[in-house]
Each structure stands twice: as structure tokens, then as C-alpha cells.
N, C-alpha and C positions, 0 to 999 in steps of 0.2 A: 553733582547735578542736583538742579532744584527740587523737590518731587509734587508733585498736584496739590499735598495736604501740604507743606508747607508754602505754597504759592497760596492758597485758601486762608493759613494763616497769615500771613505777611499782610496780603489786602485786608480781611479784617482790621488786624493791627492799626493800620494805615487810616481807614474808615473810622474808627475809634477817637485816633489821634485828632483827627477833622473833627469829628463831633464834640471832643473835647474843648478843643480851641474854640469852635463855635459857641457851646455854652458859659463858656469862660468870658467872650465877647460882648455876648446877650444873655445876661442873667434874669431870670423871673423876679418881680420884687421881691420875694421873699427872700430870695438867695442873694439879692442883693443887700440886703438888710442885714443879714446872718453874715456875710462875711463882711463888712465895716466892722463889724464886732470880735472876728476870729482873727482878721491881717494882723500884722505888723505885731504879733505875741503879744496881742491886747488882751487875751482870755488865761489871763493866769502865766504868764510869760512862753505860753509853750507855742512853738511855729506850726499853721496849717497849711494843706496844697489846696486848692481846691482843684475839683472837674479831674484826680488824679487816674491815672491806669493802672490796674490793679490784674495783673491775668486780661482777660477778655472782659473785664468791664472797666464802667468809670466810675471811681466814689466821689460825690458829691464833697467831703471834705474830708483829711485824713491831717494825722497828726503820729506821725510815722517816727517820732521817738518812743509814743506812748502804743503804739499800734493800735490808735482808736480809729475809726469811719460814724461817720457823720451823716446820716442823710434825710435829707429833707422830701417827704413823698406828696405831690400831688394827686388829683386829683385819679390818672390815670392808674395808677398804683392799689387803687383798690379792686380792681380787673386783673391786674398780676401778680396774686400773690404768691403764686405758684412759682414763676420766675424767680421773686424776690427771695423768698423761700431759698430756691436751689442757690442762688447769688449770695444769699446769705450765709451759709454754709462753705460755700469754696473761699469765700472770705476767711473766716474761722479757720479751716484746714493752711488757708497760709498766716494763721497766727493772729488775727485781729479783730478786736471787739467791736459791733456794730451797734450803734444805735438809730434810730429808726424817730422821726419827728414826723407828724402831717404837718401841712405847711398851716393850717388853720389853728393847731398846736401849737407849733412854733409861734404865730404872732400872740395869739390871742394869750400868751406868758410867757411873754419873750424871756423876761428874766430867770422864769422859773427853768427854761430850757438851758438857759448859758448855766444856770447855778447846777444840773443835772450834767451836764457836759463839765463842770468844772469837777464836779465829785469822780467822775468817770477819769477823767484823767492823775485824779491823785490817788488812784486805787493802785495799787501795785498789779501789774501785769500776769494774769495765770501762769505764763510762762518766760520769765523775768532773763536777761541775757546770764550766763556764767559769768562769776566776777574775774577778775584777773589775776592771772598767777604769775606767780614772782618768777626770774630767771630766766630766759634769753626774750630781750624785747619786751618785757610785761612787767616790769618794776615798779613798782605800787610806792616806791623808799626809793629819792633821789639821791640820800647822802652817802649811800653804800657805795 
């Protein structure tokens, strides 16, 4: 049986995904700008999602080999930093580094943004996967 809170969750989820795809659609110039730049592993070869669902939110761009988030903040965003704050944090607790642009930041050095994002992502990870161990299914040595 379904219970209220997760009926509560589910819609959320739901409502998320929609808002997702909508800003995916209709992107702000900025974020229109910012990703010709990120698609197709133009930024250092590494793949980003954008508009991704992360838990109960949406990160503006993620790069989910390196566990980076990306997000470009308007205007609105200086009104919630309380939000961003807590949002920031539950990001971190599931493992990924955020970085934080204003969208006036971002154009007004644009390169200087991509070259900050590129540093970001050749930084090794705080908490890097375990490497692989030899012996049933994790053979590191084909010729054995």
C-alpha cells in the first residue's frame, strides 16, 4: 500500500521532472550560452547533463563521472540563500562538489568560468571510487 508521504513524494518527483524538461526547453540566455560550451564533451572531454535530478532538486549542470554541479544563479538566488545553503549541503552528503556562478559572473568572464570548471574537474575527487580488485569479475590483467 501506497502511504501519504510517499504519494507526497512521488508528485513532487513528478513536478520536478516537468520543471526539469521545461527548463531544458526554455533555457535563460545564459544557460543557453553555458551549455554550447559544456554538450557534446567540448569542456575538456568530460559528458554534462543539464537541468539533472539530484534527490528533490534540479542541478543546473552536473558532470556525474567527476561528481561536479554546476550552477549558474540569477537574480532570484540572492533572496535564497538559505535554501541554496541547505541545497548545498544535501548535495555534498550525496558526494558532489558544487560550484556556484552568478549569471553576470559567468558572462562577464566567460572563459575565466569554463577555465575554473576545467580546474574543478581535473582535481581528483575527495572521495575517489575504490580501485578494482583482482579475482572473481575484477581483473585489472587479461592475460592470466
Amino acid at each position: 500500500m501506497v502511504t501519504p508521504t510517499q504519494t507526497a513524494k512521488r508528485k513532487s518527483l513528478a513536478l520536478n521532472r516537468t520543471r526539469a524538461r521545461e527548463m531544458r526547453a526554455k533555457p535563460v540566455a545564459t544557460e543557453k550560452l553555458f551549455w554550447s560550451e559544456l554538450r557534446d564533451r567540448k569542456l575538456g572531454g568530460f559528458k554534462f547533463k543539464r537541468q539533472y535530478l539530484i534527490g528533490p532538486y534540479i542541478a543546473d549542470y552536473v558532470c556525474l563521472e567527476k561528481n561536479l554541479i554546476v550552477e549558474l544563479d540569477g537574480p532570484l538566488h540572492a533572496q535564497r540563500k538559505h535554501y541554496d545553503e541547505a541545497r548545498d549541503a544535501f548535495l555534498r552528503e550525496q558526494d558532489y562538489r558544487v560550484l556556484r556562478f552568478s549569471n553576470k559572473e559567468a558572462t562577464d568572464d566567460f572563459a575565466g568560468t569554463l577555465a575554473t570548471i576545467l580546474l574543478a574537474l581535473s582535481t581528483p575527487s575527495p572521495r575517489p571510487s575504490p580501485p578494482l580488485k583482482r579475482g572473481r569479475g575484477g581483473s585489472l590483467d587479461n592475460t592470466k
